[in-house]
C-alpha positions as CSV (number, residue, x, y, z in Angstrom):
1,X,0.5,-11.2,9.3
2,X,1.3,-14.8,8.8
3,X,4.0,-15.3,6.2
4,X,2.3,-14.8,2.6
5,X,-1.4,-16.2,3.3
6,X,-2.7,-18.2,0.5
7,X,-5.0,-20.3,2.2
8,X,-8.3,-20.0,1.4
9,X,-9.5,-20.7,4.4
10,X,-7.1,-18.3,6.2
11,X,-7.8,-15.6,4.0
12,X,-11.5,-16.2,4.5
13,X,-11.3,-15.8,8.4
14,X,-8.7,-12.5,8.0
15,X,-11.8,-10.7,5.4
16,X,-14.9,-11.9,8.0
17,X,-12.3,-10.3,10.9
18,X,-11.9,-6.9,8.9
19,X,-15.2,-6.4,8.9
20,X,-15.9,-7.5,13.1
21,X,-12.7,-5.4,13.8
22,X,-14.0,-2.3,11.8
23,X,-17.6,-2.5,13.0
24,X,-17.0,-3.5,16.4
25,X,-13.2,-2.7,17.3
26,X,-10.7,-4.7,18.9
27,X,-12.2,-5.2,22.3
28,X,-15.7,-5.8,20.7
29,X,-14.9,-8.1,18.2
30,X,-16.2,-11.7,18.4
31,X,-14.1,-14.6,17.6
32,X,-17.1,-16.8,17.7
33,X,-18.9,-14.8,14.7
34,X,-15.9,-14.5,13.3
35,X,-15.9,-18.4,12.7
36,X,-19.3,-18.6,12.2
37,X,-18.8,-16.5,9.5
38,X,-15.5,-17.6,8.2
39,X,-17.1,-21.0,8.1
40,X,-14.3,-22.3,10.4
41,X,-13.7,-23.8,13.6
42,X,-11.7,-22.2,16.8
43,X,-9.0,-24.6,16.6
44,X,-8.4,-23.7,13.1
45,X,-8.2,-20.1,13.9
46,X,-5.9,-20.5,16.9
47,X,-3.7,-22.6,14.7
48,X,-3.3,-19.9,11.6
49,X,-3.3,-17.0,14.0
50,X,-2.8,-18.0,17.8
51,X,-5.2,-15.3,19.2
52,X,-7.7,-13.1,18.8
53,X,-4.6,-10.4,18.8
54,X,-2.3,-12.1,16.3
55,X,-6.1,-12.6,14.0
56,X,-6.0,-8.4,14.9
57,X,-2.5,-8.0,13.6
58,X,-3.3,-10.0,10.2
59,X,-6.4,-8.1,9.3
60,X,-4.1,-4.9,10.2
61,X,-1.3,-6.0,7.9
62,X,-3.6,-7.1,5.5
63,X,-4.7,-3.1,5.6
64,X,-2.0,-2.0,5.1
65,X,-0.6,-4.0,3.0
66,X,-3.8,-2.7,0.5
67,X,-3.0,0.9,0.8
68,X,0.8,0.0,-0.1
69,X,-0.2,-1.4,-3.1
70,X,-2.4,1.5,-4.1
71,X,0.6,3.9,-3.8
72,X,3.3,1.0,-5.5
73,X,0.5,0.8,-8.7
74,X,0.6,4.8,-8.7
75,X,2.8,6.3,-12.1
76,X,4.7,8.8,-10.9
77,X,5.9,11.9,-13.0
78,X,9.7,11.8,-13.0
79,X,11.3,15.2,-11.9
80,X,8.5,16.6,-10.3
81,X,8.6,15.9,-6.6
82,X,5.5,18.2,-5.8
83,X,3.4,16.3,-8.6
84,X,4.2,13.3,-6.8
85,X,3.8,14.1,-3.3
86,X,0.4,15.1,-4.6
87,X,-0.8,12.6,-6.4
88,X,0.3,10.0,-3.5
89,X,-2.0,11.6,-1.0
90,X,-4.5,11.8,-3.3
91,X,-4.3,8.3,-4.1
92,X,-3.7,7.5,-0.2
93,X,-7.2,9.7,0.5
94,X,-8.9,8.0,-2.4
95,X,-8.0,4.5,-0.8
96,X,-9.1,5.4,3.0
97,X,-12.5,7.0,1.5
98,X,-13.1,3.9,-0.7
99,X,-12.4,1.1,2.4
100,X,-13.8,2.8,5.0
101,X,-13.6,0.0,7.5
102,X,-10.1,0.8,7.0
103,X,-10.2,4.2,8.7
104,X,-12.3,2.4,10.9
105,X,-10.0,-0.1,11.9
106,X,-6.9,2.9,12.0
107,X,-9.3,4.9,14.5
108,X,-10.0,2.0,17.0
109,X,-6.1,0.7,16.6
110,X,-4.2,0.9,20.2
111,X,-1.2,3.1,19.8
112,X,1.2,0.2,20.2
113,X,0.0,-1.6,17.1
114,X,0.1,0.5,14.3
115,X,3.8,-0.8,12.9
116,X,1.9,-2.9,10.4
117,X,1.2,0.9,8.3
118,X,5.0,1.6,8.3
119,X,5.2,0.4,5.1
120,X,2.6,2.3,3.6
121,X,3.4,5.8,5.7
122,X,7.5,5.1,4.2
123,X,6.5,5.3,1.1
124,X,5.0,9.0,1.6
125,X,8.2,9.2,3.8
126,X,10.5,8.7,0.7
127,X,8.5,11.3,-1.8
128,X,9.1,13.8,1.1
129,X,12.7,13.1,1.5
130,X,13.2,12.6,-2.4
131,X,11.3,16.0,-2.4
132,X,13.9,17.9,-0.4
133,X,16.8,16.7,-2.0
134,X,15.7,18.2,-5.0
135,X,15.0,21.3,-3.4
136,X,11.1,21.1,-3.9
137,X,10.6,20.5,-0.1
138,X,11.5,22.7,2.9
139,X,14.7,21.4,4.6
140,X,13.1,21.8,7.9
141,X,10.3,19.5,7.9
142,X,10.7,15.6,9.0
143,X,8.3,13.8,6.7
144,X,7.6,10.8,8.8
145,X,5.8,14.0,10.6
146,X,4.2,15.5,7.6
147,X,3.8,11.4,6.3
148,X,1.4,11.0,9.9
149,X,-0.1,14.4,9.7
150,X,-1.3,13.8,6.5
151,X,-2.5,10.1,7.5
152,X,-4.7,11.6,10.7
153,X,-6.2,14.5,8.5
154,X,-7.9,12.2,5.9
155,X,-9.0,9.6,8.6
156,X,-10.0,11.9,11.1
157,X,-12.7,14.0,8.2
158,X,-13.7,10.6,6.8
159,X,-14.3,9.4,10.2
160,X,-15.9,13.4,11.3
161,X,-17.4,13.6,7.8
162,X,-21.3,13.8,8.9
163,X,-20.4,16.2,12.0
164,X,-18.6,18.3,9.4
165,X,-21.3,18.3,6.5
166,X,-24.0,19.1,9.5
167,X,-22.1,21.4,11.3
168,X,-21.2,23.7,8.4
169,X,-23.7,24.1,6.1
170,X,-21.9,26.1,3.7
171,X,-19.8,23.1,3.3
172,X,-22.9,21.5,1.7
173,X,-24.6,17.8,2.2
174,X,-24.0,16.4,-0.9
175,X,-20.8,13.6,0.7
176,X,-19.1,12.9,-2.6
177,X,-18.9,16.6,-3.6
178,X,-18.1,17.8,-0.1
179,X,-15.5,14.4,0.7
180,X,-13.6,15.7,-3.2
181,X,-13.5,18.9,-2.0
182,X,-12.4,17.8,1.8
183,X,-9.6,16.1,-0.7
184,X,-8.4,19.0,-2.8
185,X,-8.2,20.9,0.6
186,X,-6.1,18.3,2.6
187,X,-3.8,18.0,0.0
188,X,-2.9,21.6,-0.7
189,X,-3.0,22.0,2.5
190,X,0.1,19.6,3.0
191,X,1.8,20.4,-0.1
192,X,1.5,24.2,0.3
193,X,2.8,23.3,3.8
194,X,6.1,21.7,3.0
195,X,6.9,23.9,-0.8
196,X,10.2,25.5,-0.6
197,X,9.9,29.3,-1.6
């Protein structure tokens, strides 16, 4: 993303993008009702981002830099690196299942382009790390692993949420119960998966 955008105009065009880029993906995206709907011109485009790829890399940063701040506003517990892990995924899951056209937007993402999360996965990366030098969190797993793993499980159910409500009926229809339970799951799931014994 473009050094600190604070145009309006610029800002405009990035938030009319995340919404092409999540409905229609990279490849499908229009840069002409982009501007249409940005209320801009080509040139002006071109100039703040050069290309339809460098508009693609600002709407990803722009992601990105959304879920960072979700996790940096989040009051951690001191001394309890379990209780943090925790509530960081649940705040990470809480953030992808309220800005959907974010998981959107992670799903259609080509492998190569996905720096723009670092940011946002390090943080998760640090609680791990912090977790095992207090002897909360097995020695043996990398957490940029468990960081990712725990990234793909809450994209790929909110993205898989409908095959998974109507393919397991037990599970029950009702999204918001099912997607807070989907929630709980994932993140015992990780944390039970990285507790020292």
């Amino acid at each position: 993303m473009p050094p600190k955008l604070t145009n309006d105009r610029a800002l405009r065009i990035v938030a009319v993008a995340r919404e092409e880029f999540a409905r229609r993906g990279f490849e499908g995206g229009r840069v002409e009702r982009i501007i249409r709907g940005a209320g801009v011109n080509k040139q002006l485009l071109f100039y703040y981002f050069h290309s339809k790829r460098g508009l693609f890399h600002a709407v990803l940063a722009r992601v990105a830099e959304d879920l960072e701040q979700a996790l940096a506003s989040l009051a951690f517990p001191a001394g309890r690196p379990l209780e943090r892990i925790r509530q960081a995924l649940e705040a990470q899951y809480d953030f992808l299942s309220q800005n959907l056209d974010s998981v959107n937007l992670l799903i259609q993402t080509p492998r190569g382009e996905v720096a723009s999360f670092a940011p946002a996965i390090k943080r998760m990366v640090v609680l791990i790390a912090e977790g095992q030098g207090l002897g909360a969190v097995r020695d043996d797993v990398d957490p940029h692993l468990v960081a990712a793993q725990a990234l793909v499980l809450m994209v790929g159910y909110l993205k898989l949420e409908g095959v998974i409500a109507a393919s397991a009926p037990p599970l029950g229809a009702d999204e918001p119960a099912l997607r807070e339970r989907w929630k709980q799951g994932a993140v015992e799931l990780v944390v039970a998966g990285i507790r020292a014994q």
